[in-house]
N, CA, C and O atoms as a MOPAC input file, in Angstrom:
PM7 MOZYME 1SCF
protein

 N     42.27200 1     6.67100 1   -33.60200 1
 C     41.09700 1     7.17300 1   -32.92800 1
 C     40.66600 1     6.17400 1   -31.85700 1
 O     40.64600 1     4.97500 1   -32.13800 1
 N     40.19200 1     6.77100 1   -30.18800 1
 C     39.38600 1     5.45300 1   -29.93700 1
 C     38.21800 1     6.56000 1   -29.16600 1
 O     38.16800 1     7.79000 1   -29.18200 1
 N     37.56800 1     5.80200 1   -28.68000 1
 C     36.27500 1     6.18600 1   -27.94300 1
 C     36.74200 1     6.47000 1   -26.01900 1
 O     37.42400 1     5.79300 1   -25.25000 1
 N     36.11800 1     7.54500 1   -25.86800 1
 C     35.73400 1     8.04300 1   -24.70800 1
 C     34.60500 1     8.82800 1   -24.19800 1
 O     34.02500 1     9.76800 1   -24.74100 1
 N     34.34400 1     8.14300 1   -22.78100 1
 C     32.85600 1     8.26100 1   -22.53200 1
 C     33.48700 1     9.89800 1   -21.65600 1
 O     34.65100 1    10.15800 1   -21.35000 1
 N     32.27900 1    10.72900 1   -21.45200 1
 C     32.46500 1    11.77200 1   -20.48200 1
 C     31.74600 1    11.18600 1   -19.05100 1
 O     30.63200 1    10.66400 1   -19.10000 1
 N     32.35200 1    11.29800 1   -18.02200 1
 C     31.78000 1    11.24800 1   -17.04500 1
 C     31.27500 1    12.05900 1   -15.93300 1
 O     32.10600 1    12.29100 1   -15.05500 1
 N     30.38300 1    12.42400 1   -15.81100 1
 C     30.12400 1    13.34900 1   -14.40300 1
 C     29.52300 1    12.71500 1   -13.21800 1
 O     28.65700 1    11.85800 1   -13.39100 1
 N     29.94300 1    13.09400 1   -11.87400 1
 C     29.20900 1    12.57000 1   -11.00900 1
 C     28.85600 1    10.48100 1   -10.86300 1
 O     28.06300 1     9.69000 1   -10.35200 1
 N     29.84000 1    10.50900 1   -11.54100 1
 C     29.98700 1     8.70000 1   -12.02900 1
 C     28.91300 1     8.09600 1   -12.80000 1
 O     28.81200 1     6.87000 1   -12.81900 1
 N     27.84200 1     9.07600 1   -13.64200 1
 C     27.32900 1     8.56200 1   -14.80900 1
 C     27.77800 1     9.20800 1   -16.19100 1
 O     28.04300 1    10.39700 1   -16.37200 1
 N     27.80100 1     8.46600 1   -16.87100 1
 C     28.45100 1     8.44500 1   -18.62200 1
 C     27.27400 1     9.06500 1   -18.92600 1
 O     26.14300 1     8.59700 1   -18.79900 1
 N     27.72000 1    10.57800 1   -19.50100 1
 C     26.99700 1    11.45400 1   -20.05600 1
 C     27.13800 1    11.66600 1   -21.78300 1
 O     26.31500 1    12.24100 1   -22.49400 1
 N     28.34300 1    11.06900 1   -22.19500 1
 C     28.46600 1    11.27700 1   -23.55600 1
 C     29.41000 1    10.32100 1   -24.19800 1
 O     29.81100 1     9.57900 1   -23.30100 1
 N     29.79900 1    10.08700 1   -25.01600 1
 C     30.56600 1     9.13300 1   -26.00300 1
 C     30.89300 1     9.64600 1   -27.31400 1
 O     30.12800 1    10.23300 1   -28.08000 1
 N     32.18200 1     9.34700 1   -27.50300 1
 C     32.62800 1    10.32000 1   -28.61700 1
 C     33.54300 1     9.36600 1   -29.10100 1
 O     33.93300 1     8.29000 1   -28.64900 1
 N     33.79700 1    10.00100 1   -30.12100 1
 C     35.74200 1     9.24100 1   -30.96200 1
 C     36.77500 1    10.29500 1   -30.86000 1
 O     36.62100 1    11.49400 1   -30.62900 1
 N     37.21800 1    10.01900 1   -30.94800 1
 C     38.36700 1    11.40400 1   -30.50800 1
 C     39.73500 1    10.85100 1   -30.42100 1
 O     39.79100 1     9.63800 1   -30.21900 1
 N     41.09100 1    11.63600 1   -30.55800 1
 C     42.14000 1    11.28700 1   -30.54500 1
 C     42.41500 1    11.93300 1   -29.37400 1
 O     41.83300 1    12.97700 1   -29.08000 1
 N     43.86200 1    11.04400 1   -28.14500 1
 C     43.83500 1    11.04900 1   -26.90800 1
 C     44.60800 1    12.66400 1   -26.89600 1
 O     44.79200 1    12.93300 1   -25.70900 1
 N     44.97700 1    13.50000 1   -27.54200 1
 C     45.83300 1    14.78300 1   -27.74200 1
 C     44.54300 1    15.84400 1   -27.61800 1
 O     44.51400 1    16.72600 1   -26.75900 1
 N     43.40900 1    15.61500 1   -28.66500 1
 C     42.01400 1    16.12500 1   -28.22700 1
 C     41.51500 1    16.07400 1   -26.65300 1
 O     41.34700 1    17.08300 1   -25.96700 1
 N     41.36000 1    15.05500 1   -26.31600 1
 C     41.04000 1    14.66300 1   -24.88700 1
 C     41.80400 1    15.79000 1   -24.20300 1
 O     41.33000 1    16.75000 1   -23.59500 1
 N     43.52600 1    15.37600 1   -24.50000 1
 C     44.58500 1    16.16200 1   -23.42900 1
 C     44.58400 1    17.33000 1   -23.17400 1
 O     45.01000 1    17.91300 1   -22.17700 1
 N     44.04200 1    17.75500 1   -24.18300 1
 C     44.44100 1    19.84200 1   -24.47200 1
 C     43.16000 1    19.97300 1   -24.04500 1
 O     43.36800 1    21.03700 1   -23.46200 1
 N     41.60700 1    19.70400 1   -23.78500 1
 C     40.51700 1    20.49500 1   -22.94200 1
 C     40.07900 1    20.66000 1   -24.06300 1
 O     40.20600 1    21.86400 1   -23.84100 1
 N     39.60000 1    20.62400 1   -25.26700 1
 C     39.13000 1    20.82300 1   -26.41700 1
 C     37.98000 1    20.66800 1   -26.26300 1
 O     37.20800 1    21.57000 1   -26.58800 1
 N     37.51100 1    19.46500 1   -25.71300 1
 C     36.20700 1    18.59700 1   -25.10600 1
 C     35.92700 1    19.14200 1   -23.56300 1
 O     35.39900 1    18.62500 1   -22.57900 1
 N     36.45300 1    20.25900 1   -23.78800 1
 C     36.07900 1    20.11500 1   -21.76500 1
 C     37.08000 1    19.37000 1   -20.84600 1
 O     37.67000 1    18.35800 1   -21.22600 1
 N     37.27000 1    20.01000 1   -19.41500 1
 C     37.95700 1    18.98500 1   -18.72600 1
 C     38.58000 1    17.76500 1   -19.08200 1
 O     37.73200 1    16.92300 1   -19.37700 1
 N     39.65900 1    17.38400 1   -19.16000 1
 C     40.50300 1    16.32300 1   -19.86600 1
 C     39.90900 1    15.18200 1   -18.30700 1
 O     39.52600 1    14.05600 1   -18.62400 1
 N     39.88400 1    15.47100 1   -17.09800 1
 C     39.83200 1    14.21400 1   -15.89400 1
 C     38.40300 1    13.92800 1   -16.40300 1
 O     38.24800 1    12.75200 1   -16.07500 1
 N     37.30800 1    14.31500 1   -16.99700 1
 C     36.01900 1    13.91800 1   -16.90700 1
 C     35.85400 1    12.75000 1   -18.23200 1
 O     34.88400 1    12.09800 1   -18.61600 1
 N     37.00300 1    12.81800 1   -18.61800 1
 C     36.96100 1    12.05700 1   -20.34900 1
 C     37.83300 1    10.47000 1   -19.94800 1
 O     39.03400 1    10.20100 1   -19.92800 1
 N     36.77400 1     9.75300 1   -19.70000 1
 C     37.96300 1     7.82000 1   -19.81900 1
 C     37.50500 1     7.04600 1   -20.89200 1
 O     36.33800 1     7.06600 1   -21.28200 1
 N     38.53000 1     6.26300 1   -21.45000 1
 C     38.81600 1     5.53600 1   -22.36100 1
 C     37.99200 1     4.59200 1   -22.67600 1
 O     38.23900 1     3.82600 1   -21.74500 1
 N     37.08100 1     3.99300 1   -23.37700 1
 C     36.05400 1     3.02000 1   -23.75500 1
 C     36.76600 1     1.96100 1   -24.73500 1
 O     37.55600 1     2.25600 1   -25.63200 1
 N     36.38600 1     0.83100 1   -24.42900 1
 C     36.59200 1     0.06000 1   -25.88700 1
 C     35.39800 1    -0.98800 1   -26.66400 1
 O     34.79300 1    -2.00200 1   -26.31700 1
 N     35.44400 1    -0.01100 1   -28.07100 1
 C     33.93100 1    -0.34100 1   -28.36000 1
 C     33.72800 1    -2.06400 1   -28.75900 1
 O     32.74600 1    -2.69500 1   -29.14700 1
 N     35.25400 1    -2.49400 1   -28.44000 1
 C     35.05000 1    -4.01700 1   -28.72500 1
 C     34.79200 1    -4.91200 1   -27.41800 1
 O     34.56300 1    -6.10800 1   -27.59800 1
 N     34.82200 1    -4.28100 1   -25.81500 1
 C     34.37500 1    -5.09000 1   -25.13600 1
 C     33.44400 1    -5.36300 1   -24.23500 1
 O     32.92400 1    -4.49200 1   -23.53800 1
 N     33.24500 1    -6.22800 1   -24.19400 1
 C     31.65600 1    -6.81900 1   -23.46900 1
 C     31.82500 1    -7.70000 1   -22.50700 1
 O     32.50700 1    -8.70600 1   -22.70500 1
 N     31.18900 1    -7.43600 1   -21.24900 1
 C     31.35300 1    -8.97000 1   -20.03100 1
 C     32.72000 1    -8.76800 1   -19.75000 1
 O     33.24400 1    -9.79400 1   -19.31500 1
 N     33.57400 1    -7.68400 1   -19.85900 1
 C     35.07200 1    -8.54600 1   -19.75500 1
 C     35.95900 1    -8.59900 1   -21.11700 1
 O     37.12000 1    -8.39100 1   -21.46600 1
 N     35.36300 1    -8.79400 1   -21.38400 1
 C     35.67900 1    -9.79500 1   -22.80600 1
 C     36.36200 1    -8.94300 1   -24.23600 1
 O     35.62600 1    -8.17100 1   -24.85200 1
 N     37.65900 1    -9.13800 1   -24.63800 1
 C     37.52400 1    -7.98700 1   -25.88400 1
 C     37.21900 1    -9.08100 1   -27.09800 1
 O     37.91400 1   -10.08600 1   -27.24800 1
 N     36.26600 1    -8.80300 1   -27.80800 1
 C     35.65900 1    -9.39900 1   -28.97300 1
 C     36.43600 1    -9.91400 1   -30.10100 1
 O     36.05200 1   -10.89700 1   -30.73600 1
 N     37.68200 1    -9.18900 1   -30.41400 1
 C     37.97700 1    -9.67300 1   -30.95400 1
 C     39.61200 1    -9.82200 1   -30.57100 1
 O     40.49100 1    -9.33900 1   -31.28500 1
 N     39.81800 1   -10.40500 1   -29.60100 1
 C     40.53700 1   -11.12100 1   -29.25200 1
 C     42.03800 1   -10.23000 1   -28.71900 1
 O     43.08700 1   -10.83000 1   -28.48600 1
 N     41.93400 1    -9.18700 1   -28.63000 1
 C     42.65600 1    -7.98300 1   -28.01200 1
 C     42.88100 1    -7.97300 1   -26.41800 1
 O     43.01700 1    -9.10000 1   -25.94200 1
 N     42.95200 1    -6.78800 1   -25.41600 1
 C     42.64600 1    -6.32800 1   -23.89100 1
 C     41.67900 1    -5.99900 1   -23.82900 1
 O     41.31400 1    -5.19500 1   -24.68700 1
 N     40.86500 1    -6.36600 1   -22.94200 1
 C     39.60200 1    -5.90400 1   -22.98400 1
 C     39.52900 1    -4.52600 1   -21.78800 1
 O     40.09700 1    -4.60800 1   -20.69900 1
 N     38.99700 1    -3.70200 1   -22.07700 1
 C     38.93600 1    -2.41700 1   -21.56300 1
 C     37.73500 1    -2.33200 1   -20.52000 1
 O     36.55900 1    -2.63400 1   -20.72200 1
 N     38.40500 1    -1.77500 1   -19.18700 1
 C     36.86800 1    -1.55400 1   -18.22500 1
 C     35.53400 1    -1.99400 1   -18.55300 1
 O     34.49200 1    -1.34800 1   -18.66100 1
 N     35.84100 1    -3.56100 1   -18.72700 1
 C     34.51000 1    -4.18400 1   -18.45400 1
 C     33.61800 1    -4.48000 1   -19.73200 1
 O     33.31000 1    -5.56400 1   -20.22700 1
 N     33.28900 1    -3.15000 1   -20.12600 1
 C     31.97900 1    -2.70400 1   -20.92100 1
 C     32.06400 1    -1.74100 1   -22.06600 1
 O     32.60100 1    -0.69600 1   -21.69800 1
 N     31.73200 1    -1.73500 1   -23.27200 1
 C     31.69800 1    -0.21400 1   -23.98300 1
 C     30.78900 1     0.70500 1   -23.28000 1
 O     29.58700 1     0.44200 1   -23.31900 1
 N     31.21800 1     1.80700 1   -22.60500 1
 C     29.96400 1     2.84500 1   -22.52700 1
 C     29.38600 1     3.10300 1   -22.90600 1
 O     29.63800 1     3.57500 1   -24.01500 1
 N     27.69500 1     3.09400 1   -22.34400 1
 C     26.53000 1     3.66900 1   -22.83500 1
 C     26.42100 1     4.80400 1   -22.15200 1
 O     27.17800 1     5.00100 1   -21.20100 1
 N     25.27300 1     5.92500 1   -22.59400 1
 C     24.76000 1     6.95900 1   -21.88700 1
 C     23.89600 1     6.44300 1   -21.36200 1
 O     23.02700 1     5.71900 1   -21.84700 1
 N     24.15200 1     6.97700 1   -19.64700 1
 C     23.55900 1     6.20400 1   -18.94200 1
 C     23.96800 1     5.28500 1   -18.07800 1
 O     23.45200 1     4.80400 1   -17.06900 1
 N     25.30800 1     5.05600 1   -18.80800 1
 C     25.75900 1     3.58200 1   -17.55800 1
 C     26.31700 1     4.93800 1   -16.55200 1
 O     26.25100 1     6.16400 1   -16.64500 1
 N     27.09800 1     3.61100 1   -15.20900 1
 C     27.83000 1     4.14300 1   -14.28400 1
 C     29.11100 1     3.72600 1   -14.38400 1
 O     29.34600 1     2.63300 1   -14.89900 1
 N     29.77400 1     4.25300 1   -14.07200 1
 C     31.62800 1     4.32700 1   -14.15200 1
 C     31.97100 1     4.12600 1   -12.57300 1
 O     31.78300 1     4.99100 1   -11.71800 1
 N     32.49200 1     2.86800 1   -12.34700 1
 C     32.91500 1     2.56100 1   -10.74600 1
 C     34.00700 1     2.42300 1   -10.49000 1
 O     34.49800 1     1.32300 1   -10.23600 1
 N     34.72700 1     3.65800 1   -10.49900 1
 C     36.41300 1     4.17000 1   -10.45500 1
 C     37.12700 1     2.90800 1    -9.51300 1
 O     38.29400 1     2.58400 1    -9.73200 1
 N     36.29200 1     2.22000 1    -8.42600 1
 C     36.67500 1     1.16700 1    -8.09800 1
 C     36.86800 1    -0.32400 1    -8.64100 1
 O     37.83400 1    -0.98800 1    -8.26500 1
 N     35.97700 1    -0.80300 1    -9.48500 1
 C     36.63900 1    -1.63500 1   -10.28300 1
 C     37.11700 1    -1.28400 1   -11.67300 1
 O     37.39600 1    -2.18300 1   -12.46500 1
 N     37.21600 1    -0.05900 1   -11.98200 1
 C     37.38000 1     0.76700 1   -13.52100 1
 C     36.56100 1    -0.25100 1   -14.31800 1
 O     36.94200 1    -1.14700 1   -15.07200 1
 N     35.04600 1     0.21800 1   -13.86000 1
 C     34.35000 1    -0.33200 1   -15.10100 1
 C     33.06100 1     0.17100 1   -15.37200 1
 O     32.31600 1     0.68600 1   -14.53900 1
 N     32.80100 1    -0.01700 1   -16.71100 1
 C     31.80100 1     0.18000 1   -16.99800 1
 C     30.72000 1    -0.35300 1   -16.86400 1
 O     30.48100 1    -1.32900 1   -17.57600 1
 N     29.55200 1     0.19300 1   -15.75300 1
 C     28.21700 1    -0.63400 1   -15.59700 1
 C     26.72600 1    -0.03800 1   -16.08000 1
 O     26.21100 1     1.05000 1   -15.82200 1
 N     26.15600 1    -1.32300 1   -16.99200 1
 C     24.60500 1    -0.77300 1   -17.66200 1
 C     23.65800 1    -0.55600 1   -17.09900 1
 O     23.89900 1    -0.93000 1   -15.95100 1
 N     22.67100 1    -0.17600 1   -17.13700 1
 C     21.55100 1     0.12200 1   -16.33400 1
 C     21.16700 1    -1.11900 1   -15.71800 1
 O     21.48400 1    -2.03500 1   -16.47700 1
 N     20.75200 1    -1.44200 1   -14.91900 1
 C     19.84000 1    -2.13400 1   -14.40000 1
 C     18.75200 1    -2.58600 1   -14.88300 1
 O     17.75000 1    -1.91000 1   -14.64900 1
 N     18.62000 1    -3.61000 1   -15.54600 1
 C     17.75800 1    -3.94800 1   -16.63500 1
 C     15.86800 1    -4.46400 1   -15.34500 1
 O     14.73900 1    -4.19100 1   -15.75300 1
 N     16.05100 1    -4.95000 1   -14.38100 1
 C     15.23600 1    -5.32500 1   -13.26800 1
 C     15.29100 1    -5.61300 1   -11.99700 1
 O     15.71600 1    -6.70500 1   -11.62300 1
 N     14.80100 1    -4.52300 1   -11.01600 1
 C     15.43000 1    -5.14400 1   -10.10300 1
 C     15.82200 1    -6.26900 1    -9.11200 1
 O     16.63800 1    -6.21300 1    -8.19200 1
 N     15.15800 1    -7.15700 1    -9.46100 1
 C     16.18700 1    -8.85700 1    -9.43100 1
 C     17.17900 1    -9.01400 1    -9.77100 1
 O     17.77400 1    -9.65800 1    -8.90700 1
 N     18.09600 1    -8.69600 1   -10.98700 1
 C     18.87500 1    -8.61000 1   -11.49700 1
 C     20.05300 1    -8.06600 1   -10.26000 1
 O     19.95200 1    -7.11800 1    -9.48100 1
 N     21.32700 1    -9.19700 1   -10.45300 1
 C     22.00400 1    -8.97800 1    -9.64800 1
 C     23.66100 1    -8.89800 1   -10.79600 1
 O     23.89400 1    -9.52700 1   -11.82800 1
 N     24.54800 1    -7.85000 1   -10.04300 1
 C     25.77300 1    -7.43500 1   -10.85700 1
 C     26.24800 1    -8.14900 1   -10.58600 1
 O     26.06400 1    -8.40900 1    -9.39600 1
 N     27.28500 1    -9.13900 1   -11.37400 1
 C     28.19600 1   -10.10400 1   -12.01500 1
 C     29.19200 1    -8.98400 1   -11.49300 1
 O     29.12800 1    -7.80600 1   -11.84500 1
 N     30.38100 1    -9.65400 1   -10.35800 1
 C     31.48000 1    -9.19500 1   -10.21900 1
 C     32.57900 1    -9.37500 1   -11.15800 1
 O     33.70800 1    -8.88500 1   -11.15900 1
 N     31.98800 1   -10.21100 1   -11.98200 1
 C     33.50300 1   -10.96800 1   -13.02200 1
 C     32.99000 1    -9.75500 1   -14.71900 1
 O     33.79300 1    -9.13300 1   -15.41500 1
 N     31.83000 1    -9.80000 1   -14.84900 1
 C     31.36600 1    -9.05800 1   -16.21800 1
 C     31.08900 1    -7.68600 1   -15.99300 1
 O     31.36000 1    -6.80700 1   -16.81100 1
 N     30.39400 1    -7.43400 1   -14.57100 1
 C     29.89100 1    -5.76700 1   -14.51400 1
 C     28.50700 1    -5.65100 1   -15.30600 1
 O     28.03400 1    -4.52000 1   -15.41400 1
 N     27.59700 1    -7.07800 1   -16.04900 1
 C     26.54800 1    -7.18400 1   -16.51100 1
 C     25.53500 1    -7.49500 1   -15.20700 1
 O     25.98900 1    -7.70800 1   -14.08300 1
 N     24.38900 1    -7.49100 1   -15.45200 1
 C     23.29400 1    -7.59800 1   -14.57500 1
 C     22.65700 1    -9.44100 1   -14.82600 1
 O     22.10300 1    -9.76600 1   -15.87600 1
 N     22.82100 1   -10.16100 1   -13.98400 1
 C     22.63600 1   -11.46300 1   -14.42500 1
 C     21.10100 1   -11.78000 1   -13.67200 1
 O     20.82100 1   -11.31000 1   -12.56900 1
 N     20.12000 1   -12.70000 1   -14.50600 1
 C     18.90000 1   -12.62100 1   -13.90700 1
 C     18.72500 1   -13.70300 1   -13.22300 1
 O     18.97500 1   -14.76000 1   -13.80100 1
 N     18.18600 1   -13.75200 1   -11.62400 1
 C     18.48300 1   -14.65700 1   -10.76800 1
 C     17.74800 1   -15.83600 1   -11.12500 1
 O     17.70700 1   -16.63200 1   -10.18700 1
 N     17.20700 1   -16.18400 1   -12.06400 1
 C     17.22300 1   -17.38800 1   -12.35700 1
 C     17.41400 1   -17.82900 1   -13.94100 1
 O     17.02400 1   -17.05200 1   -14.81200 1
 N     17.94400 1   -18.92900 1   -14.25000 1
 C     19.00200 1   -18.57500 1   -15.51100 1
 C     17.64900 1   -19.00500 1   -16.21200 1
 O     16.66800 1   -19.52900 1   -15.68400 1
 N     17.91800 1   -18.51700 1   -18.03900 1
 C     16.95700 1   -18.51800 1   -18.93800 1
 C     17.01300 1   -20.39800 1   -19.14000 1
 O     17.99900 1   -21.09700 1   -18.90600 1
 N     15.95800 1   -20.77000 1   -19.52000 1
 C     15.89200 1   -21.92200 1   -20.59500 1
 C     16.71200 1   -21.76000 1   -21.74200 1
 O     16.79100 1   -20.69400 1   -22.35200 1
 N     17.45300 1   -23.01600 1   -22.11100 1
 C     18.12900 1   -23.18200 1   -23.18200 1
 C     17.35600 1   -24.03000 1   -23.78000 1
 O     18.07100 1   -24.99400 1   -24.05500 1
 N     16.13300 1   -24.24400 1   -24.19300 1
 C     15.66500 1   -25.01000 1   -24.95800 1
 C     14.93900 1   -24.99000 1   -26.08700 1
 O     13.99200 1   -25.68000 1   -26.46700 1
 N     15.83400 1   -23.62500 1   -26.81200 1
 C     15.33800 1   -23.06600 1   -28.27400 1
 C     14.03800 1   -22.70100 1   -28.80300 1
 O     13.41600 1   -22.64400 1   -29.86300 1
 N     13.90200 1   -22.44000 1   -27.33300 1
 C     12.34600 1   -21.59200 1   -27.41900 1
 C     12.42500 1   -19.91000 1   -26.86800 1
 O     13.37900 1   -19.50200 1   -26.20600 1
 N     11.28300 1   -19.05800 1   -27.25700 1
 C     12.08000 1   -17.62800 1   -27.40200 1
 C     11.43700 1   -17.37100 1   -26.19800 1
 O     10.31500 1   -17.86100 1   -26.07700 1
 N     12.09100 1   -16.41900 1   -24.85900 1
 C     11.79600 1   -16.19800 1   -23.47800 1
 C     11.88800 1   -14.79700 1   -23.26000 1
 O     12.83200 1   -14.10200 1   -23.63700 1
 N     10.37300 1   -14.19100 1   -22.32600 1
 C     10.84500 1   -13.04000 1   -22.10600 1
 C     10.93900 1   -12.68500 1   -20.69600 1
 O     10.13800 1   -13.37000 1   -20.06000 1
 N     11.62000 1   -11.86100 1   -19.92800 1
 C     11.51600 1   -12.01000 1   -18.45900 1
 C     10.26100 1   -11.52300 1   -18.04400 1
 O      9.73900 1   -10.62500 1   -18.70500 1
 N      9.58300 1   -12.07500 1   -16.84200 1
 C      8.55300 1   -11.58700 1   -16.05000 1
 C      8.85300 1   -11.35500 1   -14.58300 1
 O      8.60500 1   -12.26800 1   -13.79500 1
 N      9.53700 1    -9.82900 1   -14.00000 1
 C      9.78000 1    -9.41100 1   -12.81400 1
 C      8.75500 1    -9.85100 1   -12.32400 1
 O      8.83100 1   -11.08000 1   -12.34800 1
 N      7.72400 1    -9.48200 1   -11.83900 1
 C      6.69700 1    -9.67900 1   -10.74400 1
 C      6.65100 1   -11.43800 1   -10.30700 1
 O      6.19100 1   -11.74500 1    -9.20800 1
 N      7.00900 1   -12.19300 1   -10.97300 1
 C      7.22500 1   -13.26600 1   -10.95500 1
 C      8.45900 1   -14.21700 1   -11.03800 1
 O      8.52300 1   -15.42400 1   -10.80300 1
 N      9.53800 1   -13.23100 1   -11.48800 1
 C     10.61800 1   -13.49900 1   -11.20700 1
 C     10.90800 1   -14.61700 1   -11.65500 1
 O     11.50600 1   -15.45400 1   -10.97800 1
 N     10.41500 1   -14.86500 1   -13.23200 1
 C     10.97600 1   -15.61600 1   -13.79500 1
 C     10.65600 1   -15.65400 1   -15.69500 1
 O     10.02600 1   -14.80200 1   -16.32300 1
 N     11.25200 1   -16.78900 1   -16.20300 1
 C     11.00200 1   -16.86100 1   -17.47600 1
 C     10.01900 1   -17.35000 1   -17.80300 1
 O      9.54100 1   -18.35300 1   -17.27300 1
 N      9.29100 1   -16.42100 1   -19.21300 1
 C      8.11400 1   -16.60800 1   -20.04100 1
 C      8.21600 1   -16.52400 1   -21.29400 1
 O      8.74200 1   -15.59000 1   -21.89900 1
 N      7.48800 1   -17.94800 1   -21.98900 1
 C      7.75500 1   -18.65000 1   -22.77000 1
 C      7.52500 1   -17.51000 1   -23.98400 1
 O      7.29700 1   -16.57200 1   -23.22000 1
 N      7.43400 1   -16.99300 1   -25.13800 1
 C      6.93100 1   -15.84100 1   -25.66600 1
 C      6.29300 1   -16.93900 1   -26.97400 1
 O      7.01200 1   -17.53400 1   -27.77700 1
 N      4.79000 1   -17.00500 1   -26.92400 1
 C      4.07200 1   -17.30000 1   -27.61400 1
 C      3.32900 1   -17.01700 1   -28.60900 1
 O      2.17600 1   -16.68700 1   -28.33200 1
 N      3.73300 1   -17.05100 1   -30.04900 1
 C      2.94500 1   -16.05100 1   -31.04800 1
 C      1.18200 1   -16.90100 1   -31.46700 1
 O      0.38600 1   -16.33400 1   -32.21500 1

């Protein structure tokens, strides 16, 4: 079994498991609207130590950019600029690493300390 997102119009409308013979025969609809996901990778990256597949696991919602075959997430703010190497949204100024918990503040365009 693996996962495939449906795509229309270059946003991921659905996500399924399915075997690639399902996909082939139209069972699901249009076989060109159905690409391959892999739910193990992230940034690039396959998790556990495999090929890592277009980028990203699909969400509903992301966009599919037939030009770099990858999977991209929403736009978390718009500061946030796309990582050509991950296809993640990286925030233009990097978080504190200093084991304190941070939440972003757009209008200010930067990190805030989260204080209980």
């Amino acid at each position: 079994m693996a996962h495939f997102a449906k795509v229309e119009n270059g946003i991921v409308t659905q996500v399924i498991v399915a075997e690639q013979d399902f996909i082939d025969c139209g069972a699901a609809g249009d076989p060109s609207t159905w690409i391959q996901t892999s739910y193990n990778t992230f940034g690039g990256i396959h998790l556990t130590g495999g090929t890592p597949m277009r980028k990203n696991f699909a969400g509903i919602g992301f966009t599919y950019d037939s030009e770099r075959d990858a999977f991209i997430p929403l736009k978390p703010f718009p500061s946030w600029i796309l990582s050509e190497q991950t296809c993640l949204y990286d925030p233009p100024v990097t978080m504190p690493s200093d084991g304190k918990r941070y939440k972003w503040n757009e209008m200010e365009t930067s990190w805030k300390e989260i204080v209980k």
